[in-house]
C-alpha positions in Angstrom: 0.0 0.0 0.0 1.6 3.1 -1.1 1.3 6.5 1.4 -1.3 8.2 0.5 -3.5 5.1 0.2 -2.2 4.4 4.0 -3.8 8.0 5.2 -6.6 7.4 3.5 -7.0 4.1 4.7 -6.5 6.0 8.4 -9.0 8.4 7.8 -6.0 10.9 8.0 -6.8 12.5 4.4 -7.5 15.8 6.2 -3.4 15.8 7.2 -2.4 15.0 3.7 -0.9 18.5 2.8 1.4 18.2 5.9 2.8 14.7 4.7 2.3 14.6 1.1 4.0 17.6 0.6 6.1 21.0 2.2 3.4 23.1 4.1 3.0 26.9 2.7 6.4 28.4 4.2 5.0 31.3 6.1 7.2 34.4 5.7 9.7 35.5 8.1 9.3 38.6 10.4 12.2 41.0 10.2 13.3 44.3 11.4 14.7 47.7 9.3 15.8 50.7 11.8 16.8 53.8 10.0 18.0 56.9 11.9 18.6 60.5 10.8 21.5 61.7 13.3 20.2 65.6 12.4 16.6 64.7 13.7 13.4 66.8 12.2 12.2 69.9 13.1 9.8 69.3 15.3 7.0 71.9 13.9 7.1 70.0 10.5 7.1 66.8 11.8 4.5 66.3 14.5 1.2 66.6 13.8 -0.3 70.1 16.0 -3.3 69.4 18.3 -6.2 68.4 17.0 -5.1 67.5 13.7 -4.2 63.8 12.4 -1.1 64.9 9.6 1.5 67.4 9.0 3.4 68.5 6.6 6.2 65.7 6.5 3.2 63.4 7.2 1.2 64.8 4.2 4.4 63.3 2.0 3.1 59.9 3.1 -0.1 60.0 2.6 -0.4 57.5 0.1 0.7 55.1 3.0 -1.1 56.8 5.8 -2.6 53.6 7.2 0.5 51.7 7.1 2.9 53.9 9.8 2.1 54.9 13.3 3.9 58.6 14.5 4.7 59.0 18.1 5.3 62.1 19.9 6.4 62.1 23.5 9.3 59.4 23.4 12.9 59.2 24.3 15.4 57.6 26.2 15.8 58.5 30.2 19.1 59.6 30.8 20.4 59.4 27.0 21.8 63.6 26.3 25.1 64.8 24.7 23.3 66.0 21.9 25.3 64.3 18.7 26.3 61.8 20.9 23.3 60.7 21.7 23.2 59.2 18.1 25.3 55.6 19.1 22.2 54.8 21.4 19.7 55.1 19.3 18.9 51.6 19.5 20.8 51.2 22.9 19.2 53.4 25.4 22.5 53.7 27.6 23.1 57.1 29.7 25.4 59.4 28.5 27.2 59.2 26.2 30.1 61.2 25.1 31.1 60.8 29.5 34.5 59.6 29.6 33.4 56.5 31.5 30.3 55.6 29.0 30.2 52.2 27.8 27.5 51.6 25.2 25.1 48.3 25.7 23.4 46.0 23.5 21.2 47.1 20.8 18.4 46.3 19.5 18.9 45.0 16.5 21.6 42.7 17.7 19.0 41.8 20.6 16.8 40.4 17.7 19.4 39.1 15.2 20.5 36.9 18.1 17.4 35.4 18.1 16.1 34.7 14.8 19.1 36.1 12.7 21.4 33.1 13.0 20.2 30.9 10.3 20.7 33.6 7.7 23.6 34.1 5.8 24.0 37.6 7.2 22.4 37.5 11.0 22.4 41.5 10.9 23.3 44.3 8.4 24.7 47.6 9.4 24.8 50.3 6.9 25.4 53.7 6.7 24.9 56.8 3.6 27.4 59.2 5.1 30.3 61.5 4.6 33.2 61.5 6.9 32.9 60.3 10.6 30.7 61.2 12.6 28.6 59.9 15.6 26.1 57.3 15.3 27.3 56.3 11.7 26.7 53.2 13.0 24.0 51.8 15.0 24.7 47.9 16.3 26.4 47.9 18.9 27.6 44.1 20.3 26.7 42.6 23.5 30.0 43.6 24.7 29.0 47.0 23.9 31.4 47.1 21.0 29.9 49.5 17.6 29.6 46.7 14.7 31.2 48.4 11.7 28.5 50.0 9.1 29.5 49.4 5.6 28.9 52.3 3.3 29.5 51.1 -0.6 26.4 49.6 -2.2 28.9 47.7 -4.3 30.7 46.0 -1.8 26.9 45.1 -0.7 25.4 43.8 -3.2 28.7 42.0 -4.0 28.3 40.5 -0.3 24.9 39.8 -0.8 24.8 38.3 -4.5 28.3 38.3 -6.1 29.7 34.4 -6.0 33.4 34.5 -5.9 35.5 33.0 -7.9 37.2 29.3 -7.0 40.3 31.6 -6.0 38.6 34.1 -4.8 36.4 31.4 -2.3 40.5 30.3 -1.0 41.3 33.1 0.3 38.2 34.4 2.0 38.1 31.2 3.9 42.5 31.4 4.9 41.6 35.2 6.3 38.6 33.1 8.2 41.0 30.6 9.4 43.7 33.1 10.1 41.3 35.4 11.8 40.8 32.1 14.3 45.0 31.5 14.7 45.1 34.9 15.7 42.4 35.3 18.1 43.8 32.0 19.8 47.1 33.9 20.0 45.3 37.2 21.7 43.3 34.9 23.7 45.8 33.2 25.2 48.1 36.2 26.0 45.1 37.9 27.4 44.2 35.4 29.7 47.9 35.2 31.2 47.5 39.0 32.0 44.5 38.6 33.4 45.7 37.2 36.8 47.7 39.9 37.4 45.6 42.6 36.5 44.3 45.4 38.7 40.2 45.0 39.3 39.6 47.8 37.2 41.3 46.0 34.2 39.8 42.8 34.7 36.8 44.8 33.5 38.0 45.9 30.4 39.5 42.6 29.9 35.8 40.7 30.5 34.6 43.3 27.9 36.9 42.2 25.4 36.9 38.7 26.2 33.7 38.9 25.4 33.7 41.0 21.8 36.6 37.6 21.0 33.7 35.5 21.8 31.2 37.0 19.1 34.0 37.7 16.4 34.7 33.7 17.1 31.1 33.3 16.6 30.7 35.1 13.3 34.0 33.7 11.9 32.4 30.0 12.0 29.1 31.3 10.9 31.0 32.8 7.8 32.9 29.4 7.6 29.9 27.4 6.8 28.2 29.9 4.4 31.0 30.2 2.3 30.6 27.2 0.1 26.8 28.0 -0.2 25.2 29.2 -3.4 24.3 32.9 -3.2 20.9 34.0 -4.2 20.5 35.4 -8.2 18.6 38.5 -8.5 17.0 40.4 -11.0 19.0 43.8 -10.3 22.4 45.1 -11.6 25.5 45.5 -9.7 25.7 48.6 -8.9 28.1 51.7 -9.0 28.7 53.4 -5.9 27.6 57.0 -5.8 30.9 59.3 -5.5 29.4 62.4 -4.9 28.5 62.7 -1.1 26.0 65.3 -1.8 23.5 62.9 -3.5 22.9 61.6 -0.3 18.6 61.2 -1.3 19.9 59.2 -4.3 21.9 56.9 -1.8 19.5 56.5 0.5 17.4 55.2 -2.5 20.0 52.9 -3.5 20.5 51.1 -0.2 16.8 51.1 -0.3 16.9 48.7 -2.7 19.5 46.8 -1.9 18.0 46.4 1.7 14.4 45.1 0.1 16.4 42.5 -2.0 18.4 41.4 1.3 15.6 40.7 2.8 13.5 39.3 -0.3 16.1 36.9 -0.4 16.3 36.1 2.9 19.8 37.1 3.7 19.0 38.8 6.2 16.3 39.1 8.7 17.3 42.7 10.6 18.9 45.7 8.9 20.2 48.8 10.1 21.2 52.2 8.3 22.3 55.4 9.3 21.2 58.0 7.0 23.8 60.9 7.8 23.7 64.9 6.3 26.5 65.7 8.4 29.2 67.8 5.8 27.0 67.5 2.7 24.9 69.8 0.6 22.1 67.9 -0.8 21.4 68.1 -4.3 18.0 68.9 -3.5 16.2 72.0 -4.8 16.2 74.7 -3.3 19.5 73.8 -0.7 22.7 76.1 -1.5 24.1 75.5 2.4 25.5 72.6 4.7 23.0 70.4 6.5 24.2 70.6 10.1 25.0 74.5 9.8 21.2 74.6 8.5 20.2 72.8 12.0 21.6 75.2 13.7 19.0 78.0 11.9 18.2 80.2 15.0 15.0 80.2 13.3 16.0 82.3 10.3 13.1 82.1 7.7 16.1 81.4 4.9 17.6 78.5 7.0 14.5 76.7 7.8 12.9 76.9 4.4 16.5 75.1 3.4 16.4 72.6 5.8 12.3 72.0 5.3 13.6 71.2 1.7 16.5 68.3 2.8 14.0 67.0 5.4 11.2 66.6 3.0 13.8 64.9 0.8 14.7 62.2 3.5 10.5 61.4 3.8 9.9 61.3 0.4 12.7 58.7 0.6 11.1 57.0 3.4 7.5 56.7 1.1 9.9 55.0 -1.3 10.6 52.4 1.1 7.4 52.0 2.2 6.2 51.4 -1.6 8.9 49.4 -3.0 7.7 46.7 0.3 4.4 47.1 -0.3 4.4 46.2 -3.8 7.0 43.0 -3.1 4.7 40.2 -2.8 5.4 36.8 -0.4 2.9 33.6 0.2 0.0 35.8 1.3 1.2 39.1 2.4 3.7 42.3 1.1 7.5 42.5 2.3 6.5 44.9 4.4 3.2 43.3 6.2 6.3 41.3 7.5 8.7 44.1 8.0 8.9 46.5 11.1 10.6 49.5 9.6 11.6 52.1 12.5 12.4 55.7 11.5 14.0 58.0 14.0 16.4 60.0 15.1 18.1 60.9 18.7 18.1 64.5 18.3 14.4 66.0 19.1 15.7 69.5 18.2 18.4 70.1 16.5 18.5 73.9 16.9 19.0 73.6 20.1 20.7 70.1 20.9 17.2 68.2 22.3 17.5 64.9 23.3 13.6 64.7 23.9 10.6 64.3 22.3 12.2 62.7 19.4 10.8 62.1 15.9 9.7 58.6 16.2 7.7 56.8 13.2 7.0 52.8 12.5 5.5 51.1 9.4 4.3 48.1 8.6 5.3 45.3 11.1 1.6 44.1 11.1 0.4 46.3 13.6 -2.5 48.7 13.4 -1.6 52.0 11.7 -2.7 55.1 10.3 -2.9 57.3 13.5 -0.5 59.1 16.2 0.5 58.0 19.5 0.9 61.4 21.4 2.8 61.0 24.8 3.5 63.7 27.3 6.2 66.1 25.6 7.9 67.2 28.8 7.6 63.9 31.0 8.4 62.0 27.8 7.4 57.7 28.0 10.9 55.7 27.2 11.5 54.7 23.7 12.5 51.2 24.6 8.3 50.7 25.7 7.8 50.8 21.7 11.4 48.2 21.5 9.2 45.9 23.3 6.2 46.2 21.6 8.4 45.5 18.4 10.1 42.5 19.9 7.1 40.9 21.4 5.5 41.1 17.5 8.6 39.5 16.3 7.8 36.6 18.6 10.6 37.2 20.6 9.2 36.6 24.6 10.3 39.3 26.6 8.9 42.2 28.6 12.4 44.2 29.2 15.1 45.9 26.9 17.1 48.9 28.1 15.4 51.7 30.2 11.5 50.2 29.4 9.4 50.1 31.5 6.9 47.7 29.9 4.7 48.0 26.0 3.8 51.1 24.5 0.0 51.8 25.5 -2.1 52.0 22.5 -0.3 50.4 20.0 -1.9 47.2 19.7 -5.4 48.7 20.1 
């Protein structure tokens, strides 16, 4: 008696599709955090009272049920104006202090959890020009920054590019070299360990640990290498020399960031999308973006700035169209996809660190309103992390400074 004859035979036709062949594959969840290190002036951004949009807002309008705006958020404790950039997705107390040590972020948080069975468990990105802070927004559980890589080529290369048989070689000898030399570091490290002084044996933990997950991501890249990479429909594509068509790279790592996760390369992206020491080529903008921040609210300077921030939205809708219109098994890429847009910097004019600019799409949760929070005695930022994380299917009711979900939400 063949198999399905069996089942029948059981009365078990009804669980045919489980046995007789794959069940539906339902699509991942995954997470894209974007922050703008210059914020968004407030008056543009934030709906006033009583109304529902704004003119950012208005940009998105053709998505205005797919994104939530919050007003009233930040993280306790988190100041130092730029510097407040690196904890964006941290939530740890001053930074730019001399004895600040940066914690665990979020997207690392979730790439630990259902990142690791991707060829890439995270990606972190940047558009910017020159160093600056928050270029980069993982930060390891050892509290180390995770370098953000800033050429599309190299990217899509990563992503899609099979090397060559030669090419393959020596990737995996600096993978096998990069294991020699952390068991030399290792080793010496641990002999000056029992003689350091308490307050070294703290430092050394810390690094200890940051060994541990570079050991953990060599193997990982160990046993994708010999894996077929993914073919897509897309050319390779040219990295964008000119700094000051920084819309035009945001657009690009756009794309490449919807194919990463179309392809399931990667499950959690971040990017930094920096105007520090550029002059978009956006109509109307003749001046510097972080001297424009600092308008003193000059008519001239604003109506600049209104032009470079409206840019970065009508970026954003980009996005949020290009998910919306990639199809999986019974939903769009970004039904699937929390995207998190914000920035650290609630005024920029004057160096806030509160009431930051705080939007989410898609994700699955209910949209297409504001959630307005006290603007003086602002609710933590990490309430919405665990709202996110707890739709992501991750079990947990902490991260950072929370102190529980974000009321309203989920209603």
């Amino acid at each position: 008696m063949n198999r399905r004859h069996f089942l029948r035979a059981a009365g078990a036709c009804v669980a045919l599709p489980l046995f007789g062949r794959a069940a539906e594959k339902r699509p991942p969840k995954r997470l894209v955090a974007i922050h703008v290190p210059l914020g968004m002036m407030p008056q543009f951004f934030f709906p006033m009272a009583g109304e529902t949009s704004s003119p950012y807002l208005d940009l998105l309008a053709a998505h205005r049920g797919q994104f939530t705006v919050f007003s009233g958020l930040s993280h306790p404790g988190v100041d130092g104006n730029h510097h407040a950039g690196q904890c964006f997705l941290t939530g740890a107390p001053h930074p730019g202090q001399p004895t600040f040590r940066n914690s665990l972020s979020l997207d690392q948080f979730v790439a630990e959890q259902i990142g690791l069975e991707n060829r890439f468990p995270s990606l972190a990105l940047t558009v910017k020009n020159g160093d600056h802070y928050g270029d980069s927004l993982s930060v390891s559980r050892a509290g180390v920054g995770i370098p953000a890589e800033a050429s599309p080529r190299r990217l899509y290369r990563s992503l899609f590019v099979a090397g060559t048989p030669e090419e393959k070689a020596a990737t995996l000898r600096r993978i096998e070299a990069g294991g020699s030399v952390l068991d030399l570091v290792l080793d010496k490290a641990a002999r000056l360990e029992k003689s350091a002084a308490p307050a070294d044996r703290a430092r050394l933990a810390q690094y200890f640990q940051s060994v541990r997950e570079l050991e953990g991501r060599l193997q990982r890249s160990l046993a994708w290498e010999n894996r077929p990479k993914p073919s897509v429909d897309y050319p390779e594509p040219k990295d964008i020399a000119d700094a000051n068509f920084v819309i035009e790279k945001s657009k690009l790592m756009f794309d490449l960031i919807r194919l990463a996760l179309q392809t399931d390369s990667t499950r959690v992206v971040t990017l930094s999308l920096s105007t520090f020491s550029v002059v978009p080529h956006v109509p109307g903008v003749k001046s510097e973006t972080h001297g424009l921040t600092h308008h003193g609210n000059e008519p001239e300077k604003i109506a600049e700035l209104r032009q470079i921030e409206a840019a970065q939205i009508g970026a954003l809708g980009y996005l949020i169209q290009t998910l919306r219109d990639t199809k999986e098994t019974g939903a769009s890429l970004l039904d699937q996809t929390q995207v998190l847009y914000g920035s650290c910097l609630g005024n920029a004019n004057s160096h806030s660190n509160q009431n930051l600019p705080v939007l989410l799409a898609g994700g699955g949760f209910k949209h297409g309103r504001q959630l307005a929070f006290d603007t003086t005695n602002n609710t933590p930022l990490a309430n919405l992390f665990v709202s996110m994380l707890q739709r992501l299917g991750l079990e947990t009711d902490k991260f950072a400074s929370s102190t529980g979900t974000l009321r309203g939400l989920e209603a």
